[in-house]
C-alpha positions as CSV (number, residue, x, y, z in Angstrom):
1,X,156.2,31.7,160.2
2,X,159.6,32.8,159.2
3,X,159.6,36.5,157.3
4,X,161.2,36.1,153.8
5,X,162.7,39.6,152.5
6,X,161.4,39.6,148.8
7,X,164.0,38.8,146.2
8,X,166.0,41.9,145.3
9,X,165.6,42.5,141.5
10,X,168.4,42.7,139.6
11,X,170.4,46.2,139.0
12,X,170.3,47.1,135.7
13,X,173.1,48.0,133.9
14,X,173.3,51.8,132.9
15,X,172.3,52.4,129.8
16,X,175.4,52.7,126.9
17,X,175.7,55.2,124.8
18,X,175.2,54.6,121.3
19,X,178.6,53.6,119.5
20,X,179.5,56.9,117.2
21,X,180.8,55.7,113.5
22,X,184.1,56.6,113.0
23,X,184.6,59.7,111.4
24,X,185.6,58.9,107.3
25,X,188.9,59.8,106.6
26,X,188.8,62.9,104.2
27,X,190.1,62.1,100.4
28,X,193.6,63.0,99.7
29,X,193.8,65.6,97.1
30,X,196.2,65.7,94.2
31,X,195.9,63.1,91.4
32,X,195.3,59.3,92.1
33,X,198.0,56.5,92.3
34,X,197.5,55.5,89.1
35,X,197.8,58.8,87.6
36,X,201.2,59.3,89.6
37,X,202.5,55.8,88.3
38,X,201.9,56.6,84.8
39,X,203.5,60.2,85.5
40,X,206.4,58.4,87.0
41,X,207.4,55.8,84.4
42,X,206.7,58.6,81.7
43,X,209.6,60.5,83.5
44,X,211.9,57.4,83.3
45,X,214.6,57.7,80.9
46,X,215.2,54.0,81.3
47,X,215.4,52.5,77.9
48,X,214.9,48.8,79.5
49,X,212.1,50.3,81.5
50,X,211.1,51.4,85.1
51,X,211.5,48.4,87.6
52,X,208.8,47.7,90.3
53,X,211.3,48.9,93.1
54,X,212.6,52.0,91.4
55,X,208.9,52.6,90.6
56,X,207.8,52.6,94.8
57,X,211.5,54.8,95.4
58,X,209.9,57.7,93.0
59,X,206.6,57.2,94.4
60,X,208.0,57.7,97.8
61,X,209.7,61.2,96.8
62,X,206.4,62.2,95.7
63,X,205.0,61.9,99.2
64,X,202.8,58.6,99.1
65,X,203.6,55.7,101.5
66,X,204.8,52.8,100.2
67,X,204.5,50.7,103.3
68,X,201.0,51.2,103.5
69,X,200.4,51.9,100.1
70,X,202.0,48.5,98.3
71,X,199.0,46.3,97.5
72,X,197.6,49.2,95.8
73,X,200.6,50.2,93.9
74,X,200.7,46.2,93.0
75,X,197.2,45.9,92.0
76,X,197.2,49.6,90.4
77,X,200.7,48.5,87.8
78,X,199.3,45.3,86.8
79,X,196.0,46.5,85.9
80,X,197.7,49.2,84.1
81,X,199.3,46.7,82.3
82,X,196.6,44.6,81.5
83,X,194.5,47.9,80.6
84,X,197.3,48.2,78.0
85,X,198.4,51.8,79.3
86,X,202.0,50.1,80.9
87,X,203.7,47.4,78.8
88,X,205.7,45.1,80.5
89,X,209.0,44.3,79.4
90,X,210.3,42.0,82.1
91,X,208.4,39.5,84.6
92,X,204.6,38.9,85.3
93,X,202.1,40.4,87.3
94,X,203.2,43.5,89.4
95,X,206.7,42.1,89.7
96,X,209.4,43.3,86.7
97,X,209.7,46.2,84.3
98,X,207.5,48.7,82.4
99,X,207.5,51.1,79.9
100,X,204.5,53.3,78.9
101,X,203.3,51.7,75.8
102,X,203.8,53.1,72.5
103,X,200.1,53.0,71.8
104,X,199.1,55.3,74.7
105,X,199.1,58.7,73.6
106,X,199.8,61.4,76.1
107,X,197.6,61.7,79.5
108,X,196.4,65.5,78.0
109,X,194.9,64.0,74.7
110,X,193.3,60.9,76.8
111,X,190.3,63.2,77.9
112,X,189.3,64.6,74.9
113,X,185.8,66.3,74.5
114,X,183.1,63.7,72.6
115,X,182.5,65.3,69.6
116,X,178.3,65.7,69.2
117,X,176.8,66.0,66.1
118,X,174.3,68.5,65.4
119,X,170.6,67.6,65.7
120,X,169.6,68.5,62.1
121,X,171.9,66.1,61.1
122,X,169.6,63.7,62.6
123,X,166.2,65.4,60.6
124,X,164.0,62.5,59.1
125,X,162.0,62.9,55.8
């Protein structure tokens, strides 16, 4: 009878590392996007309004990118506009012009303090 050489097992592959999660980006300081729009059409001396483009060209002195920033400057003015804080004077959606609407006061008095009343106000007979 003719020897067989047993059947060489497999090799195993060697064992990967496990995959390390990418380290989170840390959060920009300095205000958010929306708080540098408002800032930025406040500024405007425009009478007709601050335009979309003229809008990203301010935003882009201030040191944000607008390449990689635009859907969130988009999304950012036109729920500032629907959140009644821009009004729109020309186009729809994100496209066209805004002015900070007359209704808004300034962003200092937006964060006021609730006001608590005093517990023996509250006293039951």
């Amino acid at each position: 009878m003719a020897e067989e050489a047993p059947a060489a097992a497999p090799a195993k592959a060697p064992a990967k590392a496990p995959k390390k999660k990418a380290a989170s980006k840390a959060k920009k300081d300095g205000p958010s996007l929306s708080k540098l729009i408002v800032a930025a059409v406040a500024e405007s001396k425009e009478r007709k309004g601050m335009s979309l483009a003229a809008l990203k060209k301010v935003l882009a002195g201030k040191g944000v990118d607008v390449t990689k920033a635009n859907k969130r400057i988009n999304t950012a003015v036109t729920k500032l506009a629907t959140a009644g804080t821009l009004s729109q004077t020309k186009g729809t959606g994100a496209s066209g012009s805004f002015n900070q609407s007359e209704a808004t006061p300034p962003c200092q008095s937006l964060y006021k303090a609730a006001v608590r009343s005093s517990p023996e106000s509250h006293v039951f007979s």
